[in-house]
C-alpha positions as CSV (number, residue, x, y, z in Angstrom):
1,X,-5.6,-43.8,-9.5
2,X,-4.2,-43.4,-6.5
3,X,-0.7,-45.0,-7.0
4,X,0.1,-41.8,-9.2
5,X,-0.4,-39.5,-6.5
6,X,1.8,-41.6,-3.9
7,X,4.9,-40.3,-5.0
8,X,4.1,-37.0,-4.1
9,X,3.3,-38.1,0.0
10,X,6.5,-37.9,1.6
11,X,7.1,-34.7,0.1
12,X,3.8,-33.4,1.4
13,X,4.8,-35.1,4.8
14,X,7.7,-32.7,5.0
15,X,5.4,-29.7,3.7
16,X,3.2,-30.2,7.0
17,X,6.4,-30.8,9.3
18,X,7.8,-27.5,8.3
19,X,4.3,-25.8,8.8
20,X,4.0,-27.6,12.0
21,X,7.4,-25.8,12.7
22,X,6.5,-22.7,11.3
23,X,3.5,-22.3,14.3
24,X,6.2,-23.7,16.7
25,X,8.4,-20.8,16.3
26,X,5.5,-18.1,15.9
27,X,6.6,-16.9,12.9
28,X,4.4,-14.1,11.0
29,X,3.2,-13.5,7.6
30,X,0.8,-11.3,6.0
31,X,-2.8,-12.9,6.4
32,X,-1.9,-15.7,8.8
33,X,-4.0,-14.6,11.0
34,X,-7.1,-15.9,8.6
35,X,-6.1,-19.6,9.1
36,X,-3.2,-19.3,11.8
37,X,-1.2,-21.8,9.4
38,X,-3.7,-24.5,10.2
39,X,-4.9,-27.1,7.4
40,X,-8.4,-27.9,6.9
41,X,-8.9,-31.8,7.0
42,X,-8.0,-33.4,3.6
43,X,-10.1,-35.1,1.0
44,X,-10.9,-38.7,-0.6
45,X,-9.4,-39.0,-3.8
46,X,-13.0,-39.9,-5.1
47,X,-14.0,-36.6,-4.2
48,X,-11.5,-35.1,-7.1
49,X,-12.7,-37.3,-9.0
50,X,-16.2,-36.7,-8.9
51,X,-14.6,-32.7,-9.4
52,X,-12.9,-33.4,-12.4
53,X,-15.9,-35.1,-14.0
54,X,-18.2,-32.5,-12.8
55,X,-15.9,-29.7,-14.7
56,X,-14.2,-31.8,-17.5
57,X,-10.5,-31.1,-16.3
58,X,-7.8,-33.2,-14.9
59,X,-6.4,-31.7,-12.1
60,X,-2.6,-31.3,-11.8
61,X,-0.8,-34.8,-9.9
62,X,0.9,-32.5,-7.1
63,X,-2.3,-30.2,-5.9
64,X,-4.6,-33.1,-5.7
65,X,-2.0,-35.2,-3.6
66,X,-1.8,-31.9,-1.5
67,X,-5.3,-32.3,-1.1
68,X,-5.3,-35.9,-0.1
69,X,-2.3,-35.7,2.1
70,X,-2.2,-32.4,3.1
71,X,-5.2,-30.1,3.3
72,X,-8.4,-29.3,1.3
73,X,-8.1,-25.2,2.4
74,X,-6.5,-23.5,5.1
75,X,-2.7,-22.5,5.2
76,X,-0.9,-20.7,2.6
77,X,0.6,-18.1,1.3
78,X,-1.7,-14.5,2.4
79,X,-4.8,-15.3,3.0
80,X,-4.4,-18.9,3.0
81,X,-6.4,-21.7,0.3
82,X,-9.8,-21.6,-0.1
83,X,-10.1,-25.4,-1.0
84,X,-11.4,-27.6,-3.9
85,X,-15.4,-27.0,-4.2
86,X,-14.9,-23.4,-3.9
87,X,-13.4,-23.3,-7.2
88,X,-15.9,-25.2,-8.9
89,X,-16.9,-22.5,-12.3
90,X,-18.2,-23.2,-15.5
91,X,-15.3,-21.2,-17.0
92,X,-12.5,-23.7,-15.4
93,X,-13.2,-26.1,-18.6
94,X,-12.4,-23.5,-20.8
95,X,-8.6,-23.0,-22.4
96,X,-6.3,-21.2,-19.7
97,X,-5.3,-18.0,-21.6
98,X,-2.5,-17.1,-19.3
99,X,1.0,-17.8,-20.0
100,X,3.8,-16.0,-19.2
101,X,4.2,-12.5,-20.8
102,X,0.7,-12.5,-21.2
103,X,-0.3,-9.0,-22.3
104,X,-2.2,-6.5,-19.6
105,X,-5.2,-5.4,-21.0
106,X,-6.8,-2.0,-19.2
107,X,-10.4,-3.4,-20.5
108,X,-10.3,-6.0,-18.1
109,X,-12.2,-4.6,-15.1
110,X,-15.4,-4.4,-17.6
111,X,-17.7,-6.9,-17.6
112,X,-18.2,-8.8,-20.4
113,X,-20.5,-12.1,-21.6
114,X,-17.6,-13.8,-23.8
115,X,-14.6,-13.2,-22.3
116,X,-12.6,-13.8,-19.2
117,X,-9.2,-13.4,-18.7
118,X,-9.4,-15.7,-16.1
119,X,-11.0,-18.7,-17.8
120,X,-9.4,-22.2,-17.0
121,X,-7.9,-21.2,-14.2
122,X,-8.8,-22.4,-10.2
123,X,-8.8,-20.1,-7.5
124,X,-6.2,-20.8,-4.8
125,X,-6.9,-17.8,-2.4
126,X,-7.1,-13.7,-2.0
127,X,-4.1,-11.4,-1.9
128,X,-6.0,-8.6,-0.3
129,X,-6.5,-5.4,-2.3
130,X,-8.2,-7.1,-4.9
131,X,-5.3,-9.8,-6.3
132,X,-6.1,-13.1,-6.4
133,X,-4.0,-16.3,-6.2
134,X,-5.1,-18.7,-8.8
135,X,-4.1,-21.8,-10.7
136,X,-4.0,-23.2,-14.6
137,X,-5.8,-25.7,-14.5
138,X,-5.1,-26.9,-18.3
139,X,-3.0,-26.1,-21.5
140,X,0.8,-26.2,-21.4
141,X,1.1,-24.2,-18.4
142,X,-1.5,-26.2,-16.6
143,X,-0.5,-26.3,-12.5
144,X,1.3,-23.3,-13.0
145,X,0.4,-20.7,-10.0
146,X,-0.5,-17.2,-11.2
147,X,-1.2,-14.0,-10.1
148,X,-3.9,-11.5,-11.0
149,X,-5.6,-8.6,-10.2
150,X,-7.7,-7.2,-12.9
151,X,-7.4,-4.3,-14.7
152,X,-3.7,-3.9,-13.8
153,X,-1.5,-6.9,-13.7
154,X,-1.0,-10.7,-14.1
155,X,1.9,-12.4,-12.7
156,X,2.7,-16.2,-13.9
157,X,5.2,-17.6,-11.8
158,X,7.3,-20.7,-12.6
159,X,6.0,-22.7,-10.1
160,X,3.6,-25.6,-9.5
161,X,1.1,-25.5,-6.4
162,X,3.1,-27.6,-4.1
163,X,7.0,-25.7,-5.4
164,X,5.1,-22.4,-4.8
165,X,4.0,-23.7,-1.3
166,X,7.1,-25.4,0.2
167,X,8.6,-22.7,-1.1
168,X,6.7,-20.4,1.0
169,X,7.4,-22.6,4.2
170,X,11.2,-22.9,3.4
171,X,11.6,-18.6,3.2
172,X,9.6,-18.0,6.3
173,X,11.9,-20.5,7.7
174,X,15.2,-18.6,6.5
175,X,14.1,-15.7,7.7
176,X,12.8,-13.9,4.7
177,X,10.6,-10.7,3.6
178,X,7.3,-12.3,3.2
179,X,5.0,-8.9,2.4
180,X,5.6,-9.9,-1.4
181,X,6.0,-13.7,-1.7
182,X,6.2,-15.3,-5.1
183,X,6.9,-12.7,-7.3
184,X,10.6,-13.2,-7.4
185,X,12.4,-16.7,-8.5
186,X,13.1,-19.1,-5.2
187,X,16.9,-19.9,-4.0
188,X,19.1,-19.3,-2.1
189,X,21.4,-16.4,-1.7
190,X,24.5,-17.4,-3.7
191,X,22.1,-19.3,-6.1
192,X,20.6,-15.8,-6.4
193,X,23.8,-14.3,-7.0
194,X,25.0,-16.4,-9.5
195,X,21.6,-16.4,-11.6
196,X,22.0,-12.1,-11.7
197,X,25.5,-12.2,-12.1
198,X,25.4,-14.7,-15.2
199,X,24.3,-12.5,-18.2
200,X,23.5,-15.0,-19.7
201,X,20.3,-15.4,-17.6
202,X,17.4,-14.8,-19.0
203,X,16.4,-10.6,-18.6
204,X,13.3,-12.0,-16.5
205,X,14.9,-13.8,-14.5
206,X,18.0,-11.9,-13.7
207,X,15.4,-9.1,-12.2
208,X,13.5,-11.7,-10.5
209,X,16.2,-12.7,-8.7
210,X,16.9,-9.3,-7.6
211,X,13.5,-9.3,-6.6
212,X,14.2,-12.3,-4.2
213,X,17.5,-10.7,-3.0
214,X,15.5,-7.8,-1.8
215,X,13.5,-10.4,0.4
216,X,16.3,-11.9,1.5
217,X,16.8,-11.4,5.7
218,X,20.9,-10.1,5.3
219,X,23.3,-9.6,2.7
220,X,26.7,-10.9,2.7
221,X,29.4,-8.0,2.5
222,X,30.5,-10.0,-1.0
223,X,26.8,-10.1,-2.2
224,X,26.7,-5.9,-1.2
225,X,29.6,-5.2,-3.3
226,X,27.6,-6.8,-6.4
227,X,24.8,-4.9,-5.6
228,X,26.9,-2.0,-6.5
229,X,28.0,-3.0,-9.5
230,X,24.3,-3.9,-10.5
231,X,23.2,-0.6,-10.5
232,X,25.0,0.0,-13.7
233,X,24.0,-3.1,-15.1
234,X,22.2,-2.8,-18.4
235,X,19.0,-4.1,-17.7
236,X,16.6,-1.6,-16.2
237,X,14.8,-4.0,-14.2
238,X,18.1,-4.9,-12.3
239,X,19.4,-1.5,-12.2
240,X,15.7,-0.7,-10.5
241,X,16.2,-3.6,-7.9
242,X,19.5,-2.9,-7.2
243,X,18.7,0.6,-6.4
244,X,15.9,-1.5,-4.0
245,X,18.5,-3.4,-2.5
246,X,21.0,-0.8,-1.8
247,X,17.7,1.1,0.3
248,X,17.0,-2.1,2.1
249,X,20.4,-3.3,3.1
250,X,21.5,0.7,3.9
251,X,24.9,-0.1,1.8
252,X,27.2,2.6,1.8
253,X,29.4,4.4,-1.4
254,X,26.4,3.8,-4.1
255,X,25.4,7.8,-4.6
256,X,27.7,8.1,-7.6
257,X,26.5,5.3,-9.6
258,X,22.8,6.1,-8.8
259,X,23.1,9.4,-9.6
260,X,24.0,8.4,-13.1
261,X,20.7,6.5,-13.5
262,X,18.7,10.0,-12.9
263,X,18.5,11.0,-16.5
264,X,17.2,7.1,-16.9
265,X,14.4,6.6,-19.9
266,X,12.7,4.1,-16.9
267,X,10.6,6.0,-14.4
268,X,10.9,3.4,-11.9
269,X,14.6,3.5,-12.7
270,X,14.7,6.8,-11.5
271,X,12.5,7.2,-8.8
272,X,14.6,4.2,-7.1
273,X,17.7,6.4,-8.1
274,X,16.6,8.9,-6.2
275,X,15.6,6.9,-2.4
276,X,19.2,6.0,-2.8
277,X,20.6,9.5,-2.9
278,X,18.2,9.9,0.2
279,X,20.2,7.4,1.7
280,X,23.4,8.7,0.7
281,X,24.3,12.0,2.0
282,X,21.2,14.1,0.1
283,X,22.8,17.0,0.8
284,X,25.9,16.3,-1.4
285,X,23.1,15.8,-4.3
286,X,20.9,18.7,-3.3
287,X,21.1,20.4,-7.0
288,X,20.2,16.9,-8.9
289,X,17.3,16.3,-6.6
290,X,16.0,20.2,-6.9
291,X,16.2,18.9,-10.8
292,X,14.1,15.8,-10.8
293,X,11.1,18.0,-8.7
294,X,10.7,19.4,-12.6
295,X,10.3,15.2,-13.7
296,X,7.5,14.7,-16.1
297,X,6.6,11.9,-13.9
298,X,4.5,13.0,-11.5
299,X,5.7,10.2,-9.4
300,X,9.4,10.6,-10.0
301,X,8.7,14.5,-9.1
302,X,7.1,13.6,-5.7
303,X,10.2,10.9,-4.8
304,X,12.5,13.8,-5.3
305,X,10.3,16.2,-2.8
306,X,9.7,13.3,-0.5
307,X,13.5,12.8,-0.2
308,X,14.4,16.8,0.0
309,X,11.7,16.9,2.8
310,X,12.6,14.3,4.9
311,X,16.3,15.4,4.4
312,X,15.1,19.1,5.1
313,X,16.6,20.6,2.7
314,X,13.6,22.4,1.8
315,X,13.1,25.6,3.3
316,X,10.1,28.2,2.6
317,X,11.4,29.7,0.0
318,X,11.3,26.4,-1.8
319,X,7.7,25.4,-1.0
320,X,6.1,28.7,-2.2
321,X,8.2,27.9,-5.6
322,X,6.7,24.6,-5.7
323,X,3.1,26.2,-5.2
324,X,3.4,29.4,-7.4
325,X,5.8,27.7,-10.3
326,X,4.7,23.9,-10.4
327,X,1.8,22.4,-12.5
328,X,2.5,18.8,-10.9
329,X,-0.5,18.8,-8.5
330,X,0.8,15.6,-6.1
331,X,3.7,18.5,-5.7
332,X,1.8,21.7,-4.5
333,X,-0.3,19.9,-2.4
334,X,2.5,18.1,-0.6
335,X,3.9,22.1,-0.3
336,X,0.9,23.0,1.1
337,X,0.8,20.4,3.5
338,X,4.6,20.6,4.9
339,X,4.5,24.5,4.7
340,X,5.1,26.0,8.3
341,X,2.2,28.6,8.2
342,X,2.6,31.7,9.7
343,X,0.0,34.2,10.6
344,X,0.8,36.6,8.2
345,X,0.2,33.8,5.0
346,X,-3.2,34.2,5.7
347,X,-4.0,36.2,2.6
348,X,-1.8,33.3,0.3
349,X,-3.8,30.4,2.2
350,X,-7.0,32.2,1.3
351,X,-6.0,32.0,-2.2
352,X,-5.3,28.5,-2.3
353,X,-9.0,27.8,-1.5
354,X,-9.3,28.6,-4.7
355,X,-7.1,25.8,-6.4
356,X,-8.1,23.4,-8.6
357,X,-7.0,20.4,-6.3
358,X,-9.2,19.5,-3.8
359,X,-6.0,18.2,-1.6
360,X,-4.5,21.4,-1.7
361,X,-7.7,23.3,-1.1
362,X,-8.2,21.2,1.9
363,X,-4.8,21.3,3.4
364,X,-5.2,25.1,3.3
365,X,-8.4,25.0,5.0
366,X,-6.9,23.1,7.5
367,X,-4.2,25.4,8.2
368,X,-6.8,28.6,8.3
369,X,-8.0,26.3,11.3
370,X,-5.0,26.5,12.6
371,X,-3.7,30.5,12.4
372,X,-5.3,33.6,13.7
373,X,-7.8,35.0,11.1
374,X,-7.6,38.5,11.3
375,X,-8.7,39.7,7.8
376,X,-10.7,38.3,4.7
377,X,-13.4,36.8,6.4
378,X,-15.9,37.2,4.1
379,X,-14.0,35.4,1.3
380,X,-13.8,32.2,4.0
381,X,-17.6,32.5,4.0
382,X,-17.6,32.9,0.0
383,X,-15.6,29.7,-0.3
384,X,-17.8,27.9,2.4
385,X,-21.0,28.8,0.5
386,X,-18.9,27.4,-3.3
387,X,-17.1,24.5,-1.9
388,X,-18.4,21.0,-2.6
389,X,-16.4,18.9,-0.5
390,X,-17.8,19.0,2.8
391,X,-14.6,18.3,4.8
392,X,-12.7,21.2,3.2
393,X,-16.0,23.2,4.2
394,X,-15.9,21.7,7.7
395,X,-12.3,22.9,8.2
396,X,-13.7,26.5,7.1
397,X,-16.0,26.5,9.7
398,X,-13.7,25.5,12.4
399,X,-11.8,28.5,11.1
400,X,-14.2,30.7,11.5
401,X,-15.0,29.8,15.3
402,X,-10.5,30.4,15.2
403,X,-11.5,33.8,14.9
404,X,-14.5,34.7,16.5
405,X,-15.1,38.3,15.6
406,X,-19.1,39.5,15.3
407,X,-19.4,38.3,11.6
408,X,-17.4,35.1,12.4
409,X,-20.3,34.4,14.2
410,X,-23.3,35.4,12.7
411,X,-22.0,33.2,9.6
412,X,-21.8,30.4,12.2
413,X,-25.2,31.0,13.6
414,X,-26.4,30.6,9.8
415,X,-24.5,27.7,9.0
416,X,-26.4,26.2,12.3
417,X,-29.4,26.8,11.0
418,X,-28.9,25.7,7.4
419,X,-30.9,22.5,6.7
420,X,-29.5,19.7,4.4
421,X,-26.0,18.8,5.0
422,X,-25.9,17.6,9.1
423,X,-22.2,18.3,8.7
424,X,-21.9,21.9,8.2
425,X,-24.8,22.2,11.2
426,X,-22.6,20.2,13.5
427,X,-19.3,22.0,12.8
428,X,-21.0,25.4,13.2
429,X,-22.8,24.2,16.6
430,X,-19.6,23.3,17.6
431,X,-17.8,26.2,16.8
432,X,-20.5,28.0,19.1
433,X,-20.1,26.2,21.8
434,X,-16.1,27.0,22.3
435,X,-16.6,30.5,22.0
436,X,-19.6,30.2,24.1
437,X,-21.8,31.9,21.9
438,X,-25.4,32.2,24.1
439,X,-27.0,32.6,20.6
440,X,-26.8,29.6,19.8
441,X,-28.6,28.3,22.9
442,X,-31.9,28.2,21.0
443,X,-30.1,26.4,18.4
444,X,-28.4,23.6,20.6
445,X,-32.1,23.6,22.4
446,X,-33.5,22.5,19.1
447,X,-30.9,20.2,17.7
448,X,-31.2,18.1,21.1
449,X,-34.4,17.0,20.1
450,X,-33.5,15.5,17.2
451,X,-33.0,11.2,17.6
452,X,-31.4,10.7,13.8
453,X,-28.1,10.3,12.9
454,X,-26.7,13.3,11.4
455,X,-26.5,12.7,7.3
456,X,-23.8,14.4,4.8
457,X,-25.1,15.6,1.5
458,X,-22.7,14.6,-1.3
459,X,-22.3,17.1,-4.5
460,X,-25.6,14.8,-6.5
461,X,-27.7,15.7,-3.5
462,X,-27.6,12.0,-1.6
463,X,-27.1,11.5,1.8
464,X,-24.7,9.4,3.9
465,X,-24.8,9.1,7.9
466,X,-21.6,11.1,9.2
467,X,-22.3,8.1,12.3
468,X,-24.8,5.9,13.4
469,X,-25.3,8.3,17.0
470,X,-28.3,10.5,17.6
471,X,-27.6,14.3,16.8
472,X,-28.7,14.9,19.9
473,X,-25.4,13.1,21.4
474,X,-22.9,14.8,19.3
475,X,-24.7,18.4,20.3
476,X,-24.7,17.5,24.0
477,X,-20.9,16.3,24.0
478,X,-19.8,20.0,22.4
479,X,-22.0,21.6,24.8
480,X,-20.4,19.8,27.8
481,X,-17.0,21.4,26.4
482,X,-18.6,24.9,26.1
483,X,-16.6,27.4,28.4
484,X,-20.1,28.8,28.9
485,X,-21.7,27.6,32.0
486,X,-25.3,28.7,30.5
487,X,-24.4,26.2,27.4
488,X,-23.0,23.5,29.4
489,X,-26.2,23.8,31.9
490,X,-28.3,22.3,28.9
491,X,-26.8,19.0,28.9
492,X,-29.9,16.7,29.4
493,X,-28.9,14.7,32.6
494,X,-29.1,11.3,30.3
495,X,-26.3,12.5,27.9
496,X,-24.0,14.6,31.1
497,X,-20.9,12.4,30.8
């Protein structure tokens, strides 16, 4: 049994010489710091054995030599491997579904009895953000790596455990982009090259290789010229990644071809489009990027304000258009936050606390924070006593203690006083204390009595704790900070800082 994994040991030899250089030249990946590219010891080929009998499978030739010469767990790719016995499952006898082109399926996140798109498979390891690493562990594609996160996506990759691996070792070596590893097709840079620039590649893998190209540490200035041409290349996926590529590798001279791919059936085609006229002198595409802010694709829409913004090329005049002409709500509250308030929007910010979208509601509660409130106070207070989101209500408050007139603080006094949601209390005690409010010292007298952590009332009525402190601390440190001397005297001597 064991003759048939020997041809697979100096291979694996090599595999743990280059991870042994790998920590000798501190190189970086995402997750290595969860097993700091260190192999767990490695298993008795009896142990698989008694495995495979105990789930009716036969394990793939290359992993189990892995496991005998290399490892059982520990380094790899992300998080690293979490070994054999972890991945023993009742579903691993069962057919392997996955194969490449495998249809997504939006009912995946629901749990279900009789099916599981992950049956016959092995876990490998965690991606973070809910993707997994896993393995086929029969059918045609058996060995095959694949990745999955359910609900959105599944990735089979061409490779078998120990290609995938040495893989991973040989592009961290080269210098590569590692944030993404495995998704594109593995070579090197002319191999890349060549596999995009044949047409006839297959579609799959032409992109995929673009993918790769966009990991790659440098472009030649031959390779950069391609990239060029690609982005008129028939294939959307290419035309996407070249767009990528041109971003990454800051090439020069590609506005005029990307601007072409604006009017691009492919979202993704587009929105890449546009990051490379951001690139590219934005102001000599100004007009065609005021255009794509009007994108049905919410998405597309906000790469075409992200890029005017950071260009700034939009002035005021062009945010209040956004927020009194666009539906696209990603849009108006990106206006609302990049808007340069003024004193005198006060009444317009005020209105906006009427929006429909919490993030724009709460970016203009922020910004009433912010200004001097001279008028319309007792539509704040309306909005405080109707709004459900207790940040956006927190910011309100804050607002009020801004302004500080008579009924500024009489509302604040009441908010103090208000039982239920700790975080209104705490924002109005705190408003108090910078204007040094001696009403309140009956208030703050109380509240320092009180050992619990302050709770937050969601809109169904249940309670969270803001933070595991006493109230009593959090009233103390705003008192401490009270220009008053009367409200800072109150500091108990066990909480004076």
């Amino acid at each position: 049994m064991v003759k048939k994994y020997e041809i697979y040991k100096e291979r694996i030899e090599g595999i743990k010489e280059k991870l042994a250089l790998v920590k000798k030249r501190k190189l970086t990946c995402f997750g290595h710091e969860s097993h700091g590219f260190r192999l767990q010891p490695p298993i008795e080929p009896s142990q698989i054995a008694r495995f495979e009998k105990s789930q009716g499978i036969e394990l793939p030739d290359d992993f189990c030599a892995f496991l005998i010469y290399g490892g059982d767990g520990g380094a790899a790719p992300y998080y690293g491997f979490c070994g054999l016995w972890r991945s023993a499952d009742a579903s691993v006898s069962l057919p392997c579904l996955i194969r490449p082109g495998f249809a997504e399926n939006p009912d995946w996140g629901d749990e279900s009895d009789d099916f599981d798109p992950c049956q016959g498979t092995i876990p490998i390891g965690e991606q973070g953000c809910g993707i997994e690493t896993l393995m086929a562990a029969n059918g045609e594609y058996s060995g095959r790596i694949i990745y999955v996160e359910y609900g959105n996506y599944l990735f089979m990759s061409r490779y078998s455990f120990v290609d995938w691996y040495e893989n991973w070792l040989d592009e961290m070596l080269a210098g590569y982009k590692m944030s993404f590893y495995g998704y594109g097709i593995a070579g090197t840079e002319d191999e890349l090259v060549q596999i995009v620039s044949d047409r006839n590649s297959l579609p799959l893998d032409r992109s995929d290789a673009m993918d790769t190209i966009c990991r790659l540490p440098s472009l030649k200035e031959s390779t950069k010229d391609l990239v060029r041409q690609w982005i008129k290349d028939p294939d959307e996926r290419v035309q996407s990644e070249a767009c990528r590529a041109v971003r990454i590798f800051e090439i020069e001279d590609a506005g005029q071809s990307a601007v072409e791919l604006l009017t691009s059936p492919s979202s993704s085609v587009r929105r890449q489009a546009i990051h490379v006229l951001g690139r590219d002198n934005p102001s000599q595409w100004a007009s065609q990027l005021f255009e794509m802010l009007c994108d049905e694709d919410p998405e597309v829409a906000s790469s075409a304000f992200y890029v005017l913004n950071e260009s700034k090329l939009l002035g005021r005049e062009d945010l209040f258009r956004i927020l009194n002409g666009y539906g696209n709500p990603k849009l108006r509250s990106s206006a609302t936050y990049y808007m340069k308030w003024q004193d005198e929007d006060e009444k317009y910010l005020i209105d906006l606390l009427q929006d429909e979208d919490s993030q724009v509601r709460l970016y203009a509660a922020g910004e009433l924070s912010r200004i001097t409130i001279n008028d319309h106070l007792d539509r704040i207070i309306e909005a405080i006593e109707q709004e459900e989101d207790t940040l956006i209500a927190g910011h309100l408050l804050r607002s009020l203690g801004v302004a500080g007139t008579e009924p500024a603080r009489e509302a604040l006094l009441r908010w103090a006083t208000t039982k239920g949601d700790d975080s209104y209390r705490l924002e109005a005690v705190e408003a108090l204390c910078k204007l040094g409010e001696e009403r309140a010292i009956k208030i703050a007298i109380e509240m320092l009595k009180e050992e619990d952590p302050p709770a937050r009332l969601d809109s169904n009525g249940n309670s969270s704790i803001l933070q595991p402190l006493p109230m009593r601390k959090f009233v103390a440190k705003y008192l401490s900070k009270s220009p008053n001397e009367k409200l800072r005297n109150l500091v108990p001597e066990d909480l004076a800082q």
